[in-house]
C-alpha positions in Angstrom: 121.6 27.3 109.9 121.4 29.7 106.8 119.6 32.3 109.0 122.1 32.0 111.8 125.0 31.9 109.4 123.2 35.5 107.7 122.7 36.7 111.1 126.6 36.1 112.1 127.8 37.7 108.9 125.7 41.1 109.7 126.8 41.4 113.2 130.7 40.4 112.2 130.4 43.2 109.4 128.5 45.8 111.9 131.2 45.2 114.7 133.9 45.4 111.9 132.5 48.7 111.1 132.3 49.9 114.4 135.3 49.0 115.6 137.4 49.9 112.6 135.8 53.9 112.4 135.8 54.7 116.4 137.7 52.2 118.1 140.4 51.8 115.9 142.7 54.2 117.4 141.8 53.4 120.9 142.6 49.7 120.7 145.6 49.7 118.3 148.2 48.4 120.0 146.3 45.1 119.8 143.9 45.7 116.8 146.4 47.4 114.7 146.4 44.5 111.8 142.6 44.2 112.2 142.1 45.9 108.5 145.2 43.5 107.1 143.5 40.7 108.2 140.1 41.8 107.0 141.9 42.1 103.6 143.9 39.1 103.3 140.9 37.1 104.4 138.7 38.9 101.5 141.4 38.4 98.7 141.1 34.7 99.8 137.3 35.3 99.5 137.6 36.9 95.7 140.3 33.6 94.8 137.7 31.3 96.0 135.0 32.6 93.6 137.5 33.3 91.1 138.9 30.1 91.1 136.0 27.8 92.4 132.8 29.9 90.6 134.0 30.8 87.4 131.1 33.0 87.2 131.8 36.4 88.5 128.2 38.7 88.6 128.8 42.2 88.7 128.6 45.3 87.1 130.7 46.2 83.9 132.4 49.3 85.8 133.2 46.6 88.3 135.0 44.5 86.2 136.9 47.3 84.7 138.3 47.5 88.4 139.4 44.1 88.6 141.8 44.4 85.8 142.5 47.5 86.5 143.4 46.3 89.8 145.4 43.0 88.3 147.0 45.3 86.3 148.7 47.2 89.2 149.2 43.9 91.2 151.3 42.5 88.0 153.0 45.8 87.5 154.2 46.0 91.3 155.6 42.4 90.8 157.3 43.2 88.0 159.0 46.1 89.4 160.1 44.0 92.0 161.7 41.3 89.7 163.1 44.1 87.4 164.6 46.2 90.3 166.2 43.0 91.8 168.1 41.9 88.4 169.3 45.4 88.6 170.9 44.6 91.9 168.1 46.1 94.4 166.3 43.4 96.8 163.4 44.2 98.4 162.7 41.9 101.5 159.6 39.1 100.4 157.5 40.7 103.8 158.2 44.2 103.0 156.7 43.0 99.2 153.5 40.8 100.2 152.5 43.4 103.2 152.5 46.1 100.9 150.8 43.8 98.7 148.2 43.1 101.0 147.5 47.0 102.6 147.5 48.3 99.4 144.7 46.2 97.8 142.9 45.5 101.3 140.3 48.1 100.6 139.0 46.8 97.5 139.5 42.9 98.2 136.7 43.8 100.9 134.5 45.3 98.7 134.9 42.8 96.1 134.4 39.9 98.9 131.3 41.4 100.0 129.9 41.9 96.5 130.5 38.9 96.0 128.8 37.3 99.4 125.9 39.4 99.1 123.9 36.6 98.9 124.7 35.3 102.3 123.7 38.5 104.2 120.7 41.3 104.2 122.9 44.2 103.5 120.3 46.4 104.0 119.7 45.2 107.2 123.7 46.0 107.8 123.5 49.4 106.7 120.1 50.0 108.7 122.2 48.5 112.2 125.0 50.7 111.1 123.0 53.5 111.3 121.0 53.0 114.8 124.7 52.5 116.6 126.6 55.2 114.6 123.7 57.6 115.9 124.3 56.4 119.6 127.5 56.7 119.1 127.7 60.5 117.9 125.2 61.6 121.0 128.1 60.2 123.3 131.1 62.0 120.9 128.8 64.9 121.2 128.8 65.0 125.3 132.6 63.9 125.2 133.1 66.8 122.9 131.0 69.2 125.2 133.2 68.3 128.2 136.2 68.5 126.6 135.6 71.8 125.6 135.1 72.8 129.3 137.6 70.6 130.9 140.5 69.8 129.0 139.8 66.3 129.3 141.8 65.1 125.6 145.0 66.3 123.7 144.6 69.2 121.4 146.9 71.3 118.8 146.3 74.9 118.3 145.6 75.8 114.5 144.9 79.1 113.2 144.9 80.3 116.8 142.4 77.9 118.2 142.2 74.3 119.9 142.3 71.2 117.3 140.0 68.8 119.0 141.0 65.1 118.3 138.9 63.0 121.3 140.8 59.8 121.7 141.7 59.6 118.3 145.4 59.6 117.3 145.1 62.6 115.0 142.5 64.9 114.5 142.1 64.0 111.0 140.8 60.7 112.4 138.5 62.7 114.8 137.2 64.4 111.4 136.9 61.0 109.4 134.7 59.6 112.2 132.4 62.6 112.5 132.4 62.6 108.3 131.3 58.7 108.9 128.4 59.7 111.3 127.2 61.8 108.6 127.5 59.7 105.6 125.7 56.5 107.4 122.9 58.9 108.9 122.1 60.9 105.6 120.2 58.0 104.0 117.9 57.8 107.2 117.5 61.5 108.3 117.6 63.4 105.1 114.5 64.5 104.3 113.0 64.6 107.8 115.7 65.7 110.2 118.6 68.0 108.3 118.7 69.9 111.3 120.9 66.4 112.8 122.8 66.1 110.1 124.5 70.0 109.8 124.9 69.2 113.2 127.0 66.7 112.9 129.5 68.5 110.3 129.3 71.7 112.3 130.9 69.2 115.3 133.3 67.8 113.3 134.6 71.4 112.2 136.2 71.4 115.7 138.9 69.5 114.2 139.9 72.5 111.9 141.3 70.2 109.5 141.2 72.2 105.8 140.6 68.7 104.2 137.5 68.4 106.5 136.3 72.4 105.0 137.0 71.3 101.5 134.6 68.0 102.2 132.2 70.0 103.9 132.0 72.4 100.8 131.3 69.6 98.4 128.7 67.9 100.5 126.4 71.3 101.0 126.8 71.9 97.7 125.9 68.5 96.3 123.2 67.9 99.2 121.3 71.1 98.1 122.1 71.0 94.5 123.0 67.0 93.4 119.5 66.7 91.7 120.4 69.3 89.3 123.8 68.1 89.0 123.3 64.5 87.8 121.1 65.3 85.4 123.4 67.6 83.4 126.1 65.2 80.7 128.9 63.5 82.8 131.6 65.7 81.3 130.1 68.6 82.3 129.7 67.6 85.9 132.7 66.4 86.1 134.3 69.7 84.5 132.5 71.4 87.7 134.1 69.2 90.1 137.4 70.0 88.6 136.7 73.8 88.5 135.8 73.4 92.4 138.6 71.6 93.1 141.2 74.2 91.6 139.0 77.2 93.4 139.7 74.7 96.7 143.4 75.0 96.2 143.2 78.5 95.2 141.4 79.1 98.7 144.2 77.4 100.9 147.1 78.0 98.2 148.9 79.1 101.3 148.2 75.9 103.5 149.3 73.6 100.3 152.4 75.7 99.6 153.8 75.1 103.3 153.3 71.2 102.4 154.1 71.1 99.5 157.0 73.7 98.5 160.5 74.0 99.3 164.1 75.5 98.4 166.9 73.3 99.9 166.2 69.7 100.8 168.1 70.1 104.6 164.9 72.5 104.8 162.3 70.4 103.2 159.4 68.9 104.7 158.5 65.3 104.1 156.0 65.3 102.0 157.2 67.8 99.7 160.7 65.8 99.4 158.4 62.3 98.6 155.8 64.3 96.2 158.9 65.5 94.3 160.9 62.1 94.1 158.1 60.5 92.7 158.3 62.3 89.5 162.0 61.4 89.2 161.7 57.7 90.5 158.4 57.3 87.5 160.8 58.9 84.9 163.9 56.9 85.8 161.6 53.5 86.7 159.3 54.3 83.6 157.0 52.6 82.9 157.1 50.0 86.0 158.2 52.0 88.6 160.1 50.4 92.0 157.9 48.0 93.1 156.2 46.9 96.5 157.5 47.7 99.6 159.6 50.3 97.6 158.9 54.0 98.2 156.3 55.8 100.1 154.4 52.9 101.9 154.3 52.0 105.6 156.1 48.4 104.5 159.2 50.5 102.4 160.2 52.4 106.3 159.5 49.5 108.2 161.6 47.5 105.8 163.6 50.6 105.1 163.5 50.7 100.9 166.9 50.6 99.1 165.0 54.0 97.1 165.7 56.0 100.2 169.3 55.7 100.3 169.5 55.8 96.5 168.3 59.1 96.1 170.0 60.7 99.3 166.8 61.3 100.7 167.2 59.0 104.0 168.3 61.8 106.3 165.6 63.9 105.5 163.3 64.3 108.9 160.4 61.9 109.0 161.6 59.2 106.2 165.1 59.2 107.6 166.1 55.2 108.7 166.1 56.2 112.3 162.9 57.7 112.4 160.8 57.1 109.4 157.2 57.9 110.3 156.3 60.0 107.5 157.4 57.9 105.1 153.5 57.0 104.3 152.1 60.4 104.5 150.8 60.3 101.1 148.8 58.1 98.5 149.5 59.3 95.0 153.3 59.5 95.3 153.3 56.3 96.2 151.5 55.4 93.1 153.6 56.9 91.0 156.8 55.8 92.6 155.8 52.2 93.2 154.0 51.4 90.1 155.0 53.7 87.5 152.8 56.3 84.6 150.8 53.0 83.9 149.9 52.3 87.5 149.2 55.8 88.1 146.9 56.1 85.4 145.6 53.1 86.4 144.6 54.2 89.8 143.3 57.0 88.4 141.0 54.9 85.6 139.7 52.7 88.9 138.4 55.9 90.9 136.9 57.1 87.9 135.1 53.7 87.2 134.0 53.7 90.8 132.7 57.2 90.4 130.7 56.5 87.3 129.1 53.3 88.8 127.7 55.3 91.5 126.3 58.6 89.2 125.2 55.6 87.1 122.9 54.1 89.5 122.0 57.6 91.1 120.6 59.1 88.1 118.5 55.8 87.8 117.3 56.1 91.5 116.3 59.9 91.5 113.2 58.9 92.9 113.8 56.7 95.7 115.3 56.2 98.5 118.2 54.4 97.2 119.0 57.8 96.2 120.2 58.9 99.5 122.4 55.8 99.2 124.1 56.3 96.8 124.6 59.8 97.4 126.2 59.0 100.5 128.7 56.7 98.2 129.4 59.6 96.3 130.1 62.0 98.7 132.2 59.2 100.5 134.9 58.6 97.1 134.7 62.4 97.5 135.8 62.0 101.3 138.7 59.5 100.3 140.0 61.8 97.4 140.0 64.7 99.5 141.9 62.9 102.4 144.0 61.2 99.3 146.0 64.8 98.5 147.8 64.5 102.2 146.6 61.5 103.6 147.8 57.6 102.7 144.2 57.0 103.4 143.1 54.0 100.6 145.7 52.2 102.4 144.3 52.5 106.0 141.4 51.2 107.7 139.4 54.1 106.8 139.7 52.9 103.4 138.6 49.6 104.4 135.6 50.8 106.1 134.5 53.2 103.1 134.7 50.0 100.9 132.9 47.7 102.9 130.0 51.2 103.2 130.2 51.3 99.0 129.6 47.4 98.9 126.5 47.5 100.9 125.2 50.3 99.0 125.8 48.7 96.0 124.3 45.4 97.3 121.2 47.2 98.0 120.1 48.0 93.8 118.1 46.1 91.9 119.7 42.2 90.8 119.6 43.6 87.5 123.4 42.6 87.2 125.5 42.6 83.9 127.1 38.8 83.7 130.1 38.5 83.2 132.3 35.3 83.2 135.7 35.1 84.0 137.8 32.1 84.6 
């Protein structure tokens, strides 16, 4: 029974995978709260052990998270409560679905840390690797004949054809080819490159500048990481800084078109919620607005009092008619929904993450858990990158990344850090 019950937990996770990455899109008219329910079934996961286990084995940095992530929970709450003495009611659903897609991606991880026992996640990531490989050979033959017939949508950028597949966007078309990569470094680093450069040099045909900026960092951490995690953490991460600013530099233009505006009847959506977030943190500080409030997919559905506050509703794409840029962001909707503290917050929980991971890398130079974790690394990369434009730690990419960093993790030495919590 234990084997079958380890067996049925791989293949659940494998298909989750699978499904969430490359069929997501396809399907979503009738998987479309497949991630939601993936995270509300892992927060009910993390209460269990919480509540049930008392003893909670993981890594300091790990821990840091969780009250990190507490933190933000309490501090959305609070907002709520505040804002609603003040006369503003946010619906209850708007409040415990934002709840739930905001902290879906890291209930997952936590839930599987936390089951490891149960399953061989190295197993996982090995069947995640043999199907993800299948799987790219037929993208690449799609993406052959589409070139030569037409067969999919495409948007013309910089005077050339976007290609997007079946995926909704062609950011999503470059998140799944950026996937491929990341679950087929570990296995064909050292002996097949020639794969792998394939496989970003195909998902270039999505001429998405995220995408560039991703590619970038990878061949420059592939060819140089060695070097790299040796040097003092400060220093490394001055040089991911200093990359980052020559990034924006480089498409200063791109951003600016984003990002910049004069008059808000001109404005573009995501300039109009970056800049409201600033005002909404100073006027909220330090809580900010709440759940459900400003920025999320739940505040538009439920259509946020904020909006109409700030005379922002009749801007195009968050307007209460049509809405559907509401959520084309992350950190504004850190800032606006949580405050300075959960912003900086937020910030502190990506940063634990990232150290966790150049941790264990520089203690795994020399084997080939290295590959691993670099593939860990270069996927918080992925999700910061996609983070400046993209809601993306709220979406089932997130959740997929998660569940990738948890089986990574899973796959070091049991030489955890106890820690006991209840």
């Amino acid at each position: 029974m234990i084997i079958k019950f380890s067996k049925i937990t791989e293949y659940v996770l494998l298909i989750s995978v699978i499904t969430l990455v490359f069929f997501y899109d396809l399907l979503s008219s009738s998987i479309g709260f497949f991630d939601e329910f993936l995270g509300l079934l892992s927060f009910f996961v993390l209460l269990y052990y919480i509540a049930f286990k008392g003893r909670l084995v993981l890594f300091r940095k790990e821990y840091y998270v969780l009250i990190l992530l507490s933190f933000i929970i309490f501090l959305g709450i609070a907002s709520n409560i505040s804002a609603y003495y003040k006369g503003y009611k946010t619906d209850l659903l708007a409040v415990f679905s934002d709840l739930i897609n905001f902290t879906k991606a890291f209930a997952a991880y936590f839930a599987l840390r936390l089951f490891s026992k149960h399953y061989n996640s190295k197993k996982v990531l090995n069947k995640i690797s043999k199907y993800v490989e299948i799987i790219f050979y037929i993208l690449l033959v799609l993406v052959l004949l589409d070139i030569i017939f037409t067969i999919f949508p495409k948007s013309k950028r910089y005077g050339f054809n976007s290609l997007m597949l079946f995926f909704k966007h062609a950011s999503r078309y470059a998140f799944a080819f950026s996937f491929i990569f990341l679950a087929l470094l570990p296995k064909h680093y050292q002996k097949n490159k020639g794969l792998l450069f394939l496989i970003l040099i195909i998902g270039t045909f999505s001429l998405r500048v995220k995408y560039f900026g991703f590619v970038g960092l990878t061949l420059i951490i592939m060819f140089y990481g060695k070097r790299l995690f040796k040097i003092p953490k400060l220093y490394f991460l001055s040089f991911i800084c200093i990359l980052s600013l020559f990034l924006i530099w480089l498409f200063r233009y791109q951003i600016e078109m984003y990002f910049v505006f004069d008059t808000i009847e001109d404005a573009w959506s995501r300039a109009v919620i970056l800049y409201y977030s600033y005002i909404i943190g100073n006027d909220y500080f330090p809580l900010g607005t709440g759940f459900g409030t400003y920025s999320s997919y739940y505040s538009g559905y439920y259509y946020s009092w904020v909006y109409d506050l700030y005379g922002i509703d009749n801007v195009y794409g968050i307007s209460r008619r049509y809405w559907n840029f509401v959520a084309d962001q992350y950190w504004p909707m850190v800032l606006g929904q949580f405050g300075y503290l959960g912003l900086f917050s937020m910030i502190m929980i990506i940063y634990n993450f990232f150290t966790l991971f150049l941790n264990k890398i520089k203690a795994n130079r020399d084997n080939e858990k290295y590959y691993y974790l670099l593939s860990a690394i270069l996927g918080l990369f992925l999700l910061l990158i996609d983070s400046t434009s993209d809601a993306i730690f709220t979406q089932q990419r997130a959740v997929v990344m998660f569940i990738f960093f948890a089986l990574v993790v899973n796959t070091i030495d049991k030489k955890h850090e106890s820690i006991t919590n209840k």
